[in-house]
C-alpha positions in Angstrom: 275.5 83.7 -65.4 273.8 81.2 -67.4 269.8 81.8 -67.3 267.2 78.9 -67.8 263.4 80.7 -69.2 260.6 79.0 -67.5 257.0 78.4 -69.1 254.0 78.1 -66.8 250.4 76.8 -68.3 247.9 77.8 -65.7 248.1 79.8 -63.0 245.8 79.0 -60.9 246.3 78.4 -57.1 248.9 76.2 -57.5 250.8 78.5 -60.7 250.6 81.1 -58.6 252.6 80.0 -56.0 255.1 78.7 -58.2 255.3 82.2 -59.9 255.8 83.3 -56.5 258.8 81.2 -55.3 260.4 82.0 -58.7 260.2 85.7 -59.0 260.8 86.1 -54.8 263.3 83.4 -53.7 265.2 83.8 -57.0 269.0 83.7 -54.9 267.6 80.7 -53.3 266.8 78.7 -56.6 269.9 80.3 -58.6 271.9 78.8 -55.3 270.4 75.2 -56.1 270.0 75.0 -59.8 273.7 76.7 -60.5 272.1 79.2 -62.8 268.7 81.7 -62.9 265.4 80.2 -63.5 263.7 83.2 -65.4 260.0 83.2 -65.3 259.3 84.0 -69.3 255.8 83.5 -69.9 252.7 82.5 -68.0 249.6 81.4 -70.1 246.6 81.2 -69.3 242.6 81.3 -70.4 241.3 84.7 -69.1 243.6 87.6 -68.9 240.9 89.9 -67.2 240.7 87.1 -64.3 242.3 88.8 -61.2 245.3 87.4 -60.4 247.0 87.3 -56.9 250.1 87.7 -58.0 252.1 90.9 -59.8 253.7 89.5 -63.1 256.6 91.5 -64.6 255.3 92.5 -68.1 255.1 90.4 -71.0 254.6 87.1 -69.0 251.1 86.9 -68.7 249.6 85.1 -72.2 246.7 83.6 -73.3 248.3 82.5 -76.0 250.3 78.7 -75.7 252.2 79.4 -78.8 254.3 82.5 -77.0 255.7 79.1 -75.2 255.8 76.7 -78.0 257.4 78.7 -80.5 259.6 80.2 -78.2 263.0 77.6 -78.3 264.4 79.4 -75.5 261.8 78.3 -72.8 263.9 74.8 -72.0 261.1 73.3 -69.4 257.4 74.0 -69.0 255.5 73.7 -65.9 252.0 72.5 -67.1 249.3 73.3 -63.9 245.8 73.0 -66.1 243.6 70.2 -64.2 241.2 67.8 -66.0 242.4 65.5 -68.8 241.2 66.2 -71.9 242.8 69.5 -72.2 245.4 69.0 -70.1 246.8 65.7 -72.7 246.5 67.9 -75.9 248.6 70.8 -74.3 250.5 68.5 -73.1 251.8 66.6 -75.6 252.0 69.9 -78.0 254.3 71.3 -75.4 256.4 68.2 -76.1 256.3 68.4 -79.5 257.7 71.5 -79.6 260.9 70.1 -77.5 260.3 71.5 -73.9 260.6 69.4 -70.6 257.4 69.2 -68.6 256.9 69.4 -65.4 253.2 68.8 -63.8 251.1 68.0 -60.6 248.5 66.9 -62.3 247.9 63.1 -61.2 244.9 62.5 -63.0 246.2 62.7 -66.3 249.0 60.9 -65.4 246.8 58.2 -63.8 244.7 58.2 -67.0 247.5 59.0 -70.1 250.7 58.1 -68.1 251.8 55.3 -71.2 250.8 57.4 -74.0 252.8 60.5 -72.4 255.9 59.1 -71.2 255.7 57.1 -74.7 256.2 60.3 -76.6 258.1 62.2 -74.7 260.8 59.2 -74.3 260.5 59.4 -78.1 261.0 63.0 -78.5 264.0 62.9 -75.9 262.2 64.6 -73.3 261.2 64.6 -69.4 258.1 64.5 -67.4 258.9 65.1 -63.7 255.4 65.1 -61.0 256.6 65.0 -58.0 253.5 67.4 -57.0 251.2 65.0 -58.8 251.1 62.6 -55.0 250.7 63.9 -51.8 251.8 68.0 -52.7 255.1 68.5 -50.5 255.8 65.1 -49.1 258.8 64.3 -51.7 256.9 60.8 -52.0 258.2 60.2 -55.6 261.7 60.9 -55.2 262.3 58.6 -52.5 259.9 55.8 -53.7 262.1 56.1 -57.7 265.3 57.0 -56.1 266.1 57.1 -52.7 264.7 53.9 -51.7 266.2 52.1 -55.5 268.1 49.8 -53.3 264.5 48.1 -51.7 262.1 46.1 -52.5 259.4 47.6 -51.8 257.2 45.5 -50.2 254.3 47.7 -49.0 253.1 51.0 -48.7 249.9 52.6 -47.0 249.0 56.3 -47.2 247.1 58.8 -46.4 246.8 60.0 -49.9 243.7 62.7 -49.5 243.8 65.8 -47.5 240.3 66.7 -47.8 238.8 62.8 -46.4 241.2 63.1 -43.7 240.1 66.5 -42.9 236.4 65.7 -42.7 236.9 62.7 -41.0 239.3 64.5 -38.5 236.3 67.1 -37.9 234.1 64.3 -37.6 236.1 62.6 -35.2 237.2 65.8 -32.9 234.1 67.7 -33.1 231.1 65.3 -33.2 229.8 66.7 -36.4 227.9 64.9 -38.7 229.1 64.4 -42.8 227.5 67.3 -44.4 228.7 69.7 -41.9 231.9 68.1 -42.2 232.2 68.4 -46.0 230.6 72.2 -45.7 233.5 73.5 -43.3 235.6 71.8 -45.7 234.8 73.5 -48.3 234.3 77.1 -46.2 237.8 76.6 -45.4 239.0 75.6 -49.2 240.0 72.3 -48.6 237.2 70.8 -50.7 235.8 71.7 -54.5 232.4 72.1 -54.7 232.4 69.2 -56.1 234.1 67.2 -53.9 233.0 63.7 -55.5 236.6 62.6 -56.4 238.2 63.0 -53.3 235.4 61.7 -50.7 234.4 58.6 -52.9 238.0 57.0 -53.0 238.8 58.0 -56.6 241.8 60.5 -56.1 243.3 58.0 -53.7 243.2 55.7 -56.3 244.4 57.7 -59.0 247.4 58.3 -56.6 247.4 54.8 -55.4 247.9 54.2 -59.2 251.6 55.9 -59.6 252.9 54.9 -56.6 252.2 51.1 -57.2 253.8 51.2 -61.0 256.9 53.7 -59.0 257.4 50.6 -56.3 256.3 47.5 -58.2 256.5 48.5 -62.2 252.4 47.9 -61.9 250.7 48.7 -65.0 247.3 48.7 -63.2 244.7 51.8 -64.2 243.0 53.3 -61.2 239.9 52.3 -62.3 240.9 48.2 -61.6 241.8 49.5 -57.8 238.6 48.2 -55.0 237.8 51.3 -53.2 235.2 52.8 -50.9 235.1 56.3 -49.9 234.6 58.1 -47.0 230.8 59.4 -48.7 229.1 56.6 -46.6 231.0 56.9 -43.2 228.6 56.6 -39.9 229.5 58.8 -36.8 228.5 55.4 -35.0 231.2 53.3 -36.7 234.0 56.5 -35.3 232.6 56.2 -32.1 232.6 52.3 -31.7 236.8 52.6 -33.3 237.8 54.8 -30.1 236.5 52.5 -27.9 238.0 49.4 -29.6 241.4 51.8 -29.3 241.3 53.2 -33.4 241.0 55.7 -35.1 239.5 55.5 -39.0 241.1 56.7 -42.2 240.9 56.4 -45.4 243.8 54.6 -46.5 245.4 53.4 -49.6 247.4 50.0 -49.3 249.8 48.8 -51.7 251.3 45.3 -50.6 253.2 42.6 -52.0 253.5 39.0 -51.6 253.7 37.3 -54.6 250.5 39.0 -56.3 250.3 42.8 -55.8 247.2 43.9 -53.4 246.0 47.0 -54.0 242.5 48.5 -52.1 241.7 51.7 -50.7 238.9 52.2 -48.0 238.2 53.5 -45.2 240.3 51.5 -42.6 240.6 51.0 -38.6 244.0 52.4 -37.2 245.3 51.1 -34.0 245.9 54.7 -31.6 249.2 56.0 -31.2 250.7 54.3 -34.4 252.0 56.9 -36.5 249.3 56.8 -38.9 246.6 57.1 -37.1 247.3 60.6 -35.2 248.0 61.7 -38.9 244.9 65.1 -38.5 243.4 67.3 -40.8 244.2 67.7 -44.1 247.5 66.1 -43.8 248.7 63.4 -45.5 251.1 60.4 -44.8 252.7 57.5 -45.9 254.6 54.4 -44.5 256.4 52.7 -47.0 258.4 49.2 -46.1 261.5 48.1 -47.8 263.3 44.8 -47.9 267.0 46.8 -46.6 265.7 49.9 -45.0 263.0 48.7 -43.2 259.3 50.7 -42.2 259.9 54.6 -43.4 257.3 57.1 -42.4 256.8 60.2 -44.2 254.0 63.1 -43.3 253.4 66.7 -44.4 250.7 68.8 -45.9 249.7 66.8 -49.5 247.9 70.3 -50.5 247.4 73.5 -51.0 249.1 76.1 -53.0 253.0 76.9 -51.2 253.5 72.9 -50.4 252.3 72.1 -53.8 254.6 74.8 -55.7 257.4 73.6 -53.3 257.7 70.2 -55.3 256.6 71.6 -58.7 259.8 74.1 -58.6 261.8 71.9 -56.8 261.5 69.5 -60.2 261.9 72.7 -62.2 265.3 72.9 -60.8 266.2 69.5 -61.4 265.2 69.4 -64.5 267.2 72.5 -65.1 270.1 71.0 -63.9 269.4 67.9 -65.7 269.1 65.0 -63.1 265.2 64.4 -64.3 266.4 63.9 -68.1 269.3 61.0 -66.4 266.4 59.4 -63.8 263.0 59.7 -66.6 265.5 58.0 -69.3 267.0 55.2 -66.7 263.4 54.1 -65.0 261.7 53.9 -68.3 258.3 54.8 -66.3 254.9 53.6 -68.6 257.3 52.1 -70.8 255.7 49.2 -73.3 258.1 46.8 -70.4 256.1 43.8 -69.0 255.0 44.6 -65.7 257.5 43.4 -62.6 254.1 42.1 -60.4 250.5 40.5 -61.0 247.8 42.2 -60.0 245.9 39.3 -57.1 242.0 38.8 -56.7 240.8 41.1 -54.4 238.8 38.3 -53.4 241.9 36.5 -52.0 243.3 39.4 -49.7 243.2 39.3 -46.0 243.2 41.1 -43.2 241.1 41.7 -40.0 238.4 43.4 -40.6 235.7 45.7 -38.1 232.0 44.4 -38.6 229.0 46.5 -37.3 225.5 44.8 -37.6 222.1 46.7 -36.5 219.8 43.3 -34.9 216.6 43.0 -33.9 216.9 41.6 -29.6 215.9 38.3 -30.5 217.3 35.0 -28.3 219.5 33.3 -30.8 221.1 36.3 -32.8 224.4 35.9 -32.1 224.4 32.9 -32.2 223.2 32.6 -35.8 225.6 35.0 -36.4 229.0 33.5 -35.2 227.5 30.5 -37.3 227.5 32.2 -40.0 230.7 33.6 -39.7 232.5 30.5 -39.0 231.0 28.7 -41.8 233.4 31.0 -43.9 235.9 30.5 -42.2 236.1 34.0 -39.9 237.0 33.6 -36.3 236.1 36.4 -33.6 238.1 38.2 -31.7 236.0 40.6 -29.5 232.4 41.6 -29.4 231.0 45.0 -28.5 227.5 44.7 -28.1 225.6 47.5 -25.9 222.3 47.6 -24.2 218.8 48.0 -26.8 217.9 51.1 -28.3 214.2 51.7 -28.8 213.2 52.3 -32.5 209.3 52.8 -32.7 208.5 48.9 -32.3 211.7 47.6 -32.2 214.3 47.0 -30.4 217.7 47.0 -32.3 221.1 46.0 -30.9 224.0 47.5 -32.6 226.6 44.6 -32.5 230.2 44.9 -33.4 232.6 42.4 -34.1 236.2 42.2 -34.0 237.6 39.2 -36.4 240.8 37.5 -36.9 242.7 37.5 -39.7 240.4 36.4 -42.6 240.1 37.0 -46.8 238.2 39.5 -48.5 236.0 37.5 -50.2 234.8 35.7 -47.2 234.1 38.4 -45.2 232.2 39.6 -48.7 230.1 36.7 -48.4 229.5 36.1 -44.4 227.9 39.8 -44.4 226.0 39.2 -47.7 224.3 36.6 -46.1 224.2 38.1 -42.7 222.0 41.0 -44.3 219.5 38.6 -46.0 218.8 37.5 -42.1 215.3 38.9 -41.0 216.8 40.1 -37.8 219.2 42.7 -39.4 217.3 45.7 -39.9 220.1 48.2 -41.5 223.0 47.1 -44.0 226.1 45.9 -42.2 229.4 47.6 -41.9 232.6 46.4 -42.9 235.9 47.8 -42.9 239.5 46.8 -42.8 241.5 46.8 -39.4 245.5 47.7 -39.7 247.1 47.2 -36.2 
């Protein structure tokens, strides 16, 4: 039987378990791919790390040329994280002719033109599948499956670790640090967890998504987004009894100009979405002839992860990633399909939570305020004083009607310059 010699550059949490599926469940791959994927070489920086995995010998390098020189390794899968690193190895690896394949988003998100550039010039493939949302096969059916759509929108649950502290948050009562610490106690969260709690990994995988669906060329950078970093217990508490639950969502939609935000966001209760827990992740994607799909599944850690990073090594074995990566021309120097719209102009209903002094004439001031841009109410919360040394502040929360961005921008700006509101106001987005 035909064999097909697999590279792997890093192998860390994620390698591993790709090491794993190849050198256990080698019947069940050979079944798929019509010939055996044969783990050659595995490279990576420290060879007296500890590894959790038992290598057969000769496979474990530190040296990328034992890969690179070797013309016999057909397809590498690259698993470094960062950029700067990651983009030299990578294009070297396709220099020396192999197919890639990697779940590394950010690079894609920051090199994605120059990469798919070079290796469309060099005859090869770049298949990342694990690069969005680990397991869910997000990719495939957004670039294949659903080729007959128009796209028209998509919102996600893009980042395991927000949803899992606000999930904790939510269920348990506890406050953001202790959130984030159990996160990270249970290895759902870096150290460092900036990137995924401030929006920016959402982003990033808000990014591919929008070029896959709507041939965007927008960096994630150019994407509006809040994080979950400045998220109030109060404002989780004041969603349940308005009916919602909050996540952090990405939104991708379409009509005309291309939207694209991701915040922290007000889920109506028993929609799909919002009973989405821990670090799950999920994504509803509407289509022209197929109408609202849902798909959900764990977007980390290391088995879901390696599931879609060998599932593209197969494919690309086989050769079905060389016909699609040629046909859809991703990054290509194309004009882009959609414009990307004003942030400014995009609407929605939107949650607003103001901290008042008990003055007569408050909310009055502030429905004038509101309707002098143009945003109508559609329920108030507003609960009985709370004592704060010498004054008395009313936490008031509004419910509008459909209204733009930049209005609602501009109503709480000025709302906050009032001498009544003692804290800065909240605002998030409302999807019912």
């Amino acid at each position: 039987m035909e064999n097909t010699k697999v590279g792997i550059v890093g192998l860390g949490n994620v390698g591993s378990g790709v090491a794993r599926l190849l050198l256990e469940e080698s019947e069940r791959m050979t079944r798929h791919a019509g010939h055996q994927l044969v783990l050659a070489k595995a490279v990576v920086r420290d060879l007296s790390k500890p590894r959790e995995i038992d290598l057969p010998a000769d496979v474990l390098t530190d040296d990328l040329a034992s890969i690179t020189d070797d013309p016999e390794i057909r397809v590498v899968a690259q698993l470094i994280g960062g950029t700067d690193v990651a983009r030299t190895v990578m294009l070297r690896l396709l220099e020396s002719g192999k197919d890639i394949v990697t779940a590394n988003k950010a690079l894609l998100a920051d090199h994605g033109p120059e990469l798919f550039d070079r290796a469309r010039e060099l005859n090869r493939s770049i298949a990342f599948e694990a690069s969005v949302c680990g397991g869910i096969p997000i990719i495939t059916n957004i670039g294949q499956c659903l080729s007959a759509n128009q796209i028209t929108s998509l919102s996600g649950i893009l980042n395991g670790t927000s949803n899992f502290i606000v999930s904790r948050m939510e269920q348990e009562g506890a406050d953001y640090p202790a959130a984030v610490a159990e996160a990270q106690r249970l290895g759902f969260a870096e150290a460092d967890p900036t990137m995924d709690v401030d929006g920016t990994d959402a982003a990033q995988k808000l990014s591919i998504l929008a070029h896959l669906a709507f041939g965007a060329r927008v960096h994630w950078d150019e994407i509006p987004r809040i994080g979950i970093d400045t998220l109030d217990a109060a404002d989780l508490k004041y969603a349940k009894e308005l009916g919602y639950r909050i996540k952090l969502l990405a939104i991708a939609k379409l009509n005309g100009e291309l939207e694209l935000h991701v915040s922290p966001t007000l889920v109506r209760e028993g929609r799909p979405m919002a009973e989405v827990r821990e670090a799950y992740n999920a994504v509803t994607v509407v289509g022209d002839a197929v109408g609202r799909v849902f798909f959900h599944g764990l977007g980390a850690g290391q088995m879901p992860t390696a599931s879609a990073v060998v599932s593209d090594l197969i494919d690309t074995a086989v050769g079905r990633t060389r016909i699609t990566f040629q046909t859809l021309e991703l990054w290509s120097g194309r004009a882009p399909r959609v414009k990307l719209g004003d942030h400014a102009d995009a609407r929605g209903r939107f949650y607003l939570r103001f901290t008042i002094r008990d003055h007569p004439g408050v909310l009055g001031d502030i429905a004038g305020v509101l309707g002098r841009h143009d945003i109508s109410i559609a329920s108030v919360i507003q609960h009985e004083p709370e004592v704060h040394g010498e004054d008395e502040l009313v936490p008031l929360v509004i419910m509008t009607h459909v209204a733009s961005e930049g209005a609602a921008h501009a109503a709480i700006e000025e709302i906050d310059s009032r001498d009544y509101t003692l804290q800065k106001s909240v605002r998030m987005r409302v999807l019912d």
